[in-house]
C-alpha positions, 0 to 999 in steps of 0.5 A: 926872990927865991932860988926857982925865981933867980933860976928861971931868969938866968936860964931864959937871959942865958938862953936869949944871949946865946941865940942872938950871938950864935944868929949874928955870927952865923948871920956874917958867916952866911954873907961871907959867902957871896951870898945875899944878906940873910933874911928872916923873912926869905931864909930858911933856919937850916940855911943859918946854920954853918955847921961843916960848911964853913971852918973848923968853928962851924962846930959852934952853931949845934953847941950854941943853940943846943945850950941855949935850949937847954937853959929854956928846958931848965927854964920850964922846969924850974916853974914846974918846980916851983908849982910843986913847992907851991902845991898848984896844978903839979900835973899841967905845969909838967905837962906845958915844961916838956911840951916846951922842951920837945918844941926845942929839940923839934926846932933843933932837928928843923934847922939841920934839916934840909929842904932836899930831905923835903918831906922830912923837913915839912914834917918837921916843920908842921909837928913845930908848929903844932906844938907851939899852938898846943903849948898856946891854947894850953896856956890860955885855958889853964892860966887865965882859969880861976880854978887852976892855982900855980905859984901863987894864988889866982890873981885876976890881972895876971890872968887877964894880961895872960888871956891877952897876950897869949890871945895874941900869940894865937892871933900871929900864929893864925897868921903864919897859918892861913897865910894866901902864900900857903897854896904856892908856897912850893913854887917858891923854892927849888927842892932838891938843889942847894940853891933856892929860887924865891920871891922876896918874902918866903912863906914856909921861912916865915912859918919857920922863924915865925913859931921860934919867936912864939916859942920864945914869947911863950916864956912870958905867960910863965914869967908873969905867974912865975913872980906876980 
């Protein structure tokens, strides 16, 4: 295992210990305030986010997730390293680390933005979205094609895991797009208040913590080419 390699690892095991630690706490700050249990499916990020709402710890939030940002751009970077070191398509692999790294500052502003600053957020939230699928469809037509090399040479039954994992990653995302909620999702909220009325399962939150879990799922295509 090379230096890249080991790299890559720590950043991304780093990264995901930070986000779920940062999530647990700001999880139990969230019910410390007499609200209902926080929910993934009917909550929005910026609503897990205590930043100056809570104690003089609230400061821990930006500071964590920004960290852990940071380790997942060092994480695309690092393979972008390595297909230079390995003369492959240098070009691509730059191109996919800073799309990766512009969905992660995207994702960071989408959890300070409020849903009062609504259109703002929508906004947010739509370019996140965009980009995920952009670094997708990205993947699936460069990794799994025989003409294209990266760290290593092609290997047929790496580009077909590839091909199918990313597949469906596409296959989820189509979902968390065309959604039937879509056409009343705005019914489900309460714009301009800092309280919001909605049904048990809110759409727009789940297009939201929807596309960072395909964000974070979207570093394994890279691991795969990263050591096999």
């Amino acid at each position: 295992m090379n230096l890249r390699q080991i790299t890559y690892l720590v950043a991304i095991a780093f990264s995901l210990i930070l986000f779920i630690t940062i999530f647990v706490m700001e999880m139990k700050a969230f019910g410390r305030t007499g609200s209902k249990k926080y929910s993934f499916l009917r909550y929005f990020p910026f609503e897990l986010n205590r930043y100056r709402r809570d104690s003089n710890w609230s400061y821990c939030y930006p500071i964590g997730v920004i960290a852990a940002s940071l380790a997942l751009s060092l994480a695309s970077f690092s393979f972008a390293l390595a297909v230079q070191g390995n003369g492959g398509a240098i070009i691509i692999a730059y191109i996919i680390a800073a799309i990766s790294t512009i969905t992660a500052i995207v994702f960071n502003i989408v959890t300070f933005v409020k849903l009062s600053n609504y259109l703002m957020h929508l906004i947010f939230a739509v370019v996140f979205l965009c980009l995920n699928l952009l670094n997708l469809v990205l993947q699936l037509f460069f990794f799994t094609n025989p003409n294209y090399s990266f760290v290593s040479l092609p290997n047929q039954a790496s580009q077909i895991t590839i091909f199918v994992f990313v597949f469906l990653l596409l296959i989820l995302e189509a979902v968390l797009m065309f959604n039937p909620a879509y056409k009343r999702w705005n019914k489900m909220v309460k714009v301009d208040a800092e309280t919001f009325n909605r049904p048990r399962f809110n759409y727009l939150a789940m297009l939201e913590w929807g596309n960072f879990l395909i964000y974070i799922l979207s570093f394994v295509p890279i691991g795969i080419l990263m050591f096999f």
